[in-house]
C-alpha positions in Angstrom: 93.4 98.9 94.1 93.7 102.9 93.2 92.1 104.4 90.3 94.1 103.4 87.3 96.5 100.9 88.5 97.4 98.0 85.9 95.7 94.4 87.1 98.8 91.8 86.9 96.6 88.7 86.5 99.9 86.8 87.6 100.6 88.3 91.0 96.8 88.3 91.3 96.5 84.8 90.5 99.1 84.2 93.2 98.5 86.3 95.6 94.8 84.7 95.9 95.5 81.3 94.9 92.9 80.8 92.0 93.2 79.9 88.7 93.6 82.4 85.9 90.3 80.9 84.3 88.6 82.0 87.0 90.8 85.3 87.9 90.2 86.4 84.2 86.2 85.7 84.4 86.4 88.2 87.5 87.8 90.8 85.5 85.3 90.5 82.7 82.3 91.2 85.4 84.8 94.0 86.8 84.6 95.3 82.9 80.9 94.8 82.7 80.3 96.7 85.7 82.9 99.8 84.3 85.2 99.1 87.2 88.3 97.7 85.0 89.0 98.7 81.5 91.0 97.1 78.7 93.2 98.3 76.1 94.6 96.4 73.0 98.8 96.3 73.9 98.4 97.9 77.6 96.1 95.1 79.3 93.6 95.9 81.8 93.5 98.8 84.3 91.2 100.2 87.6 88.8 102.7 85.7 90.0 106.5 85.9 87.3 109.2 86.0 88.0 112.8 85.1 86.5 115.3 87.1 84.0 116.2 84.7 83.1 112.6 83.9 82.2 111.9 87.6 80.8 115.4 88.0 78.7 113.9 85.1 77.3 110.7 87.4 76.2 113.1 90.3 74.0 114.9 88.1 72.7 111.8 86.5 72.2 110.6 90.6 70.4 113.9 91.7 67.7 113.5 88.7 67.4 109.6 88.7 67.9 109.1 93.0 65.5 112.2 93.5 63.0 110.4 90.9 63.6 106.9 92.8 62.7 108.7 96.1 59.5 109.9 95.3 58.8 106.7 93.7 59.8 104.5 96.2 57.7 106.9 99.4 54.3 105.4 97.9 55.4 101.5 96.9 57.7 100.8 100.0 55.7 98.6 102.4 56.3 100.3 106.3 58.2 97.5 107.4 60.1 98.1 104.0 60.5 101.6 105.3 61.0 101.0 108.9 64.3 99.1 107.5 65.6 102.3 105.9 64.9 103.8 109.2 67.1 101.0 111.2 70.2 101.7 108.4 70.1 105.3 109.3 70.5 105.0 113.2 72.9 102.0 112.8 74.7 104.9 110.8 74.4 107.2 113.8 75.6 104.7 116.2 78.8 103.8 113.5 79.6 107.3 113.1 79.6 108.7 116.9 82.0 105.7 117.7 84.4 107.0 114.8 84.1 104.3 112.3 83.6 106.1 109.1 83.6 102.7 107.1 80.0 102.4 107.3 79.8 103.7 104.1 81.4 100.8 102.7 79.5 98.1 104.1 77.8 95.6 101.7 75.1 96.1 99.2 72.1 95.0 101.1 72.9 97.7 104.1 73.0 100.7 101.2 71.3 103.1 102.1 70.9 104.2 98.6 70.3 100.9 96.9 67.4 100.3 99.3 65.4 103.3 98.0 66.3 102.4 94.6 65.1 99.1 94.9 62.1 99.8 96.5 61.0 102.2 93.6 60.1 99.0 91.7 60.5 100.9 88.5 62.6 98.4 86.5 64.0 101.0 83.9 65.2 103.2 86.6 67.0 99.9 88.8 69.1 98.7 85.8 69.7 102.3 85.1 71.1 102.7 88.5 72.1 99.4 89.7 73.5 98.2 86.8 74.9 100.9 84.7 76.4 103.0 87.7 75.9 101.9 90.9 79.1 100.0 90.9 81.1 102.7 89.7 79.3 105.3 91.9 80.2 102.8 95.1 83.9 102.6 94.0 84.5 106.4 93.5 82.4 107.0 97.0 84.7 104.8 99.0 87.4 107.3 98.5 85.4 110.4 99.4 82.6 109.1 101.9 85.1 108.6 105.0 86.2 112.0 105.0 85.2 114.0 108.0 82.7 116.1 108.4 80.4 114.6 105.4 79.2 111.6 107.3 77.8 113.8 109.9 76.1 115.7 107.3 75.0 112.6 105.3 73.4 110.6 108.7 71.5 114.2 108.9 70.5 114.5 105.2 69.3 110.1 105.3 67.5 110.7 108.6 65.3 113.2 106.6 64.5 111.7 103.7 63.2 108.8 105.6 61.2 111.1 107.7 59.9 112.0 104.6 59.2 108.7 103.1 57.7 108.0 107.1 55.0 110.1 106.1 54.4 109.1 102.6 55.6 113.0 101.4 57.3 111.6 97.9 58.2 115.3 96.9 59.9 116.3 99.8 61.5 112.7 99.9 62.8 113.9 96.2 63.7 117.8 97.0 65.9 116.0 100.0 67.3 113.4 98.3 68.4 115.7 95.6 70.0 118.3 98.2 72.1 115.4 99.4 73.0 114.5 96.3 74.2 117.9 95.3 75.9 118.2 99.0 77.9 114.3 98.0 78.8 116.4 94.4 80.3 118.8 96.5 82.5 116.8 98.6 83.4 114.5 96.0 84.4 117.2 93.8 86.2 119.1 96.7 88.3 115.8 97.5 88.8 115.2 93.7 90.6 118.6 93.3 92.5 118.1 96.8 93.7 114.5 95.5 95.1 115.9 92.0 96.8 118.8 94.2 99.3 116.1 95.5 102.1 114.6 94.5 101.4 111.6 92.8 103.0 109.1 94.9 100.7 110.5 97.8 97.6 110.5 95.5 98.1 106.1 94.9 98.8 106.0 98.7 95.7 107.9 99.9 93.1 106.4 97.4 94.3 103.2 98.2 94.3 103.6 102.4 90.9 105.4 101.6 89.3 102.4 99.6 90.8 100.2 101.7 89.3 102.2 105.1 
């Protein structure tokens, strides 16, 4: 569903043959997470972020993801590490076939979440993880599959785990901040491109985009 479409719990409901109990409790975890929110006499809608408001998250990232990176180069077991390691090339080996919809594979094959996790800084996970992880995911499956930036972003992973090979925490950091500047970028390029179109186009392409 695009960015600020209204939820119709009855087509829902239908369309996926469950109850309206259950479809309802659904949404509610959808609202916990800040995917869905709900106003008094409109109903429930797919969140909508402003340009500055997800400009906002990236900076919040690049201090909190650098921080987790560091963190996470010193208490990540090697084979914890060697896993990271095994993301990155299945990435490679995704991307130089064409199929761009890595990045929207499940949680446990996230790049990101892995280093996160593996900070074992509990503060920091529910932080992350909780607070805006979902929401980062959601915006990042309608920017991540556009060319050249998975290129870039197999590059920019391959190093950081370099870095965490070798137990270097502060270069693991300065890189993972540079790529989460570099995703800014891109995210805010594509932003700007999306609002340029009509609006017709914009529903079409965020929804063929989180739908990729």
């Amino acid at each position: 569903m695009a960015p600020g479409q209204k939820i119709s719990e009855p087509e829902l409901a239908g369309s996926y043959g469950v109850s309206r109990g259950s479809l309802r409790e659904a949404i509610a975890r959808l609202e916990s997470s800040n995917l869905v929110e709900r106003k008094p006499n409109v109903g429930a809608r797919v969140i909508t972020l402003s340009i500055d408001e997800l400009m906002e998250i990236y900076h919040i990232r690049e201090a909190l993801e650098g921080m987790a990176a560091r963190i996470a180069a010193g208490n990540m077991e090697p084979d914890q590490i060697a896993e990271l390691r095994k993301i990155v090339e299945r990435q490679r080996k995704e991307i130089s076939s064409g199929n761009y919809a890595y990045f929207l594979k499940e949680v446990d094959l996230d790049f990101h979440f892995r280093i996160i996790q593996g900070s074992r800084n509990k503060r920091l996970i529910r932080l992350l993880c909780q607070d805006l992880y979902d929401l980062v995911r959601f915006y990042r499956a309608s920017f991540s599959a556009s060319s050249p930036r998975p290129e870039q972003a197999y590059e920019e992973h391959s190093a950081i785990v370099a870095a965490m090979e070798r137990g270097d925490g502060e270069m693991a950091e300065l890189l993972m901040r540079h790529h989460i500047r570099a995703s800014r970028e891109n995210a805010r390029k594509s932003f700007e491109a999306m609002q340029e179109q009509p609006a017709g186009q914009q529903t079409k392409q965020s929804t063929a985009a989180s739908a990729t």
